[in-house]
N, C-alpha and C positions, 0 to 999 in steps of 0.2 A: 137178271138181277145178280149184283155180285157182293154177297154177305160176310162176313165175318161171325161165327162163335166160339165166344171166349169164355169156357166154363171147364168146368175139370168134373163135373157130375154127367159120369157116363151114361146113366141110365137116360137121363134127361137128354141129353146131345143125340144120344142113339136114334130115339123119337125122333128129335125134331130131325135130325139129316136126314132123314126116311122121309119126312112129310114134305123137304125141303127140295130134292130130288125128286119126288112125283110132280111138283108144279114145276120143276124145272128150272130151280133158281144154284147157280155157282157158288156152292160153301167152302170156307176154311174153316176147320174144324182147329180151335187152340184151345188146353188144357191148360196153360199160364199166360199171362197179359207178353205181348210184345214188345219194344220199344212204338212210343207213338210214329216215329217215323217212318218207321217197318209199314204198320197200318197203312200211316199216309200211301205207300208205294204200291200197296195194292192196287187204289184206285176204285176204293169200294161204293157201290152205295147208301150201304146199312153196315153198321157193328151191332151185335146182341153182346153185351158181356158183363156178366157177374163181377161184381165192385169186389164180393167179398172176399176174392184172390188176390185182392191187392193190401188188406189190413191197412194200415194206419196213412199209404199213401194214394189212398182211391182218390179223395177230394182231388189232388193236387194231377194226378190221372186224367182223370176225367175232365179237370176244366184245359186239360194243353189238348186233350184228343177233342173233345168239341171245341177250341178256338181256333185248329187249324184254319189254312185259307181253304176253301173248296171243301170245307169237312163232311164226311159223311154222316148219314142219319145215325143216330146212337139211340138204343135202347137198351136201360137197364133191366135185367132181369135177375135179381137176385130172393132171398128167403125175409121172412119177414121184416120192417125195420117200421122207425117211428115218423110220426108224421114229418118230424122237423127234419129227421135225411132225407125224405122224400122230396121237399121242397129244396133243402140243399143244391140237391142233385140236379133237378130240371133249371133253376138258377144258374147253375153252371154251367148249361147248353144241351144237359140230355132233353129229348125228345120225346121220350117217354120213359115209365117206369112200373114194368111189372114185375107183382111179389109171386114167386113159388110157396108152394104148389101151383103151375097153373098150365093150360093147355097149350099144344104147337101149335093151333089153328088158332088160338088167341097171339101166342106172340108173333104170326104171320101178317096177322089182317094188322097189328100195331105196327108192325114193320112197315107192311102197303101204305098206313095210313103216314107215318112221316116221310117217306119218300115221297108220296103224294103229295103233301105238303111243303115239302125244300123245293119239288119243283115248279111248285103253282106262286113261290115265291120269286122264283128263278126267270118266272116267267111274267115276269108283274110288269103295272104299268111305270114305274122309276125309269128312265131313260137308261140306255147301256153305254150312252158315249161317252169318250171319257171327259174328265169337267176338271177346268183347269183355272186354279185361282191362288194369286203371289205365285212362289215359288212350286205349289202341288201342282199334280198333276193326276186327278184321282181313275183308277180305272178301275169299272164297275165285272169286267171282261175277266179279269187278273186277282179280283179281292184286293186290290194292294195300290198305294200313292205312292208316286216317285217324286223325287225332287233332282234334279238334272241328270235323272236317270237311273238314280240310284234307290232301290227301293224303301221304304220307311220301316218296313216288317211291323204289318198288323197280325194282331189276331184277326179270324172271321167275324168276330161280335165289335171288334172296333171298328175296321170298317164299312159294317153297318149302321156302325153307328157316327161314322162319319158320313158317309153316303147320304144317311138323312138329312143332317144337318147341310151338309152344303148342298144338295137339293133344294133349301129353300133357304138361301143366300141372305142375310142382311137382317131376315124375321124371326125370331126368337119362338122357339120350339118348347111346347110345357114337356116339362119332365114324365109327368105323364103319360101322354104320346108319343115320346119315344120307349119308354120301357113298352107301350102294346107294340108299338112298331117292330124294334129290336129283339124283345124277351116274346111277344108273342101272348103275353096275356097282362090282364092289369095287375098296376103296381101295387102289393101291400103298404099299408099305416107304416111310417118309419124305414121302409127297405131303402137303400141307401147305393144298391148294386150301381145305380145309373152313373151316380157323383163319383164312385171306385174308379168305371169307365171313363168315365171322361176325365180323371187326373190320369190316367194312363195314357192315355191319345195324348192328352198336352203335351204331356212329355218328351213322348216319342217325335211329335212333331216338332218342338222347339230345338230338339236334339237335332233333328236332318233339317231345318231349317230355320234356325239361330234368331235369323235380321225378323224375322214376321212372326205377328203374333194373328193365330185363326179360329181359336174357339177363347167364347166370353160369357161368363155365368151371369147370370141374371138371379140373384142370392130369390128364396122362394118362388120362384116361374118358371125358369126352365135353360136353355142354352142357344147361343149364338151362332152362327158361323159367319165369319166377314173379316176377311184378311188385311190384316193392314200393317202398313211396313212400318218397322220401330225407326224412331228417331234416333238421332245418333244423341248420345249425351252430353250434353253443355255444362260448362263449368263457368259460374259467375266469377268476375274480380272485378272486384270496386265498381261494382253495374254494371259491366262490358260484358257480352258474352263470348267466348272462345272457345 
């Protein structure tokens, strides 16, 4: 297991790389947040890291380091906080969230538990082939859709959240079931994350792929997937079309 922590509270780190090293797991020990990229490079399967070294730019942190493609499991572990950054946070892609004071053999078994869980997802029954519709070309392999080879640059949660949708071609998806599907728990009264995502995905795809249009809202139910190539636009004179 190869982990990342990012906290600057020595006493705390001390512990856990002590506990961390007896079962045997690969730490980097960081006192300040890296660039997300950095992380990427590792190649980790866990990050632990305290939001609260980052001040005013955790939110915006934290949602690029959990949307990478192939992202690692994140756990926040930071000091007290209210309910509503709690749920922030895990909204944003962390995977869990533990408050200090709290024990290393607690944030071990949370760590095990979302690892064990990115995998048992990784391992699901969604096909891995890739699935090619208009101009996409989506590979489930890669995290990522190409359009004549050139990649689209998702996030990890967009392409999930494409993945589902053209999984089931043509049938309209409740909003609902995708947020369990995607976010991994049900949706709150009002939460609006899903609609955020999916004008993000249009975009990007409309942008690498102009002439077709692939995702369609269905106003109160939920979204489409079903490719279909734009018309060119006709200009009437005097009844004649040209």
């Amino acid at each position: 297991m190869r982990l990342a922590v990012v906290d600057s509270d020595s006493g705390f780190v001390r512990v856990l790389a002590k506990r961390l090293g007896a079962v045997g797991w690969r730490a980097q020990l960081l006192a300040s947040p890296p660039a997300v990229d950095e992380l990427q490079g590792m190649r980790l399967h866990a990050v632990v890291i305290d939001t609260s070294l980052l001040g005013g730019e955790a939110w915006a942190y934290l949602e690029q380091l959990c949307g990478q493609p192939a992202a690692p499991a994140v756990v926040v572990c930071t000091g007290p906080t209210s309910v509503a950054q709690r749920v922030r946070g895990l909204r944003l892609g962390a995977d869990d969230w533990v408050t200090k004071p709290c024990h290393p053999e607690e944030v071990l078994a949370r760590v095990e538990a979302a690892v064990r869980r990115r995998r048992a997802g990784e391992l699901s029954s969604q096909p891995l082939e890739p699935i090619v519709a208009g101009e996409l070309e989506i590979r489930p392999d890669m995290f990522e859709a190409f359009v004549g080879g050139r990649a689209v640059g998702l996030t990890r949660r967009e392409f999930e959240l494409l993945h589902l949708l053209a999984g089931a071609p043509g049938r309209v998806v409740p909003r609902e079931r995708v947020y369990e599907r995607v976010w991994g728990y049900a949706m709150a009264h009002g939460d609006r994350s899903v609609d955020v995502f999916v004008r993000k995905l249009r975009k990007k795809l409309e942008a690498a792929s102009p002439g077709w249009t692939y995702l369609h809202t269905h106003f109160g139910v939920g979204y489409r997937f079903d490719p279909n190539e734009n018309a060119e636009e006709q200009v009437v004179v005097d009844g004649r079309e040209e």
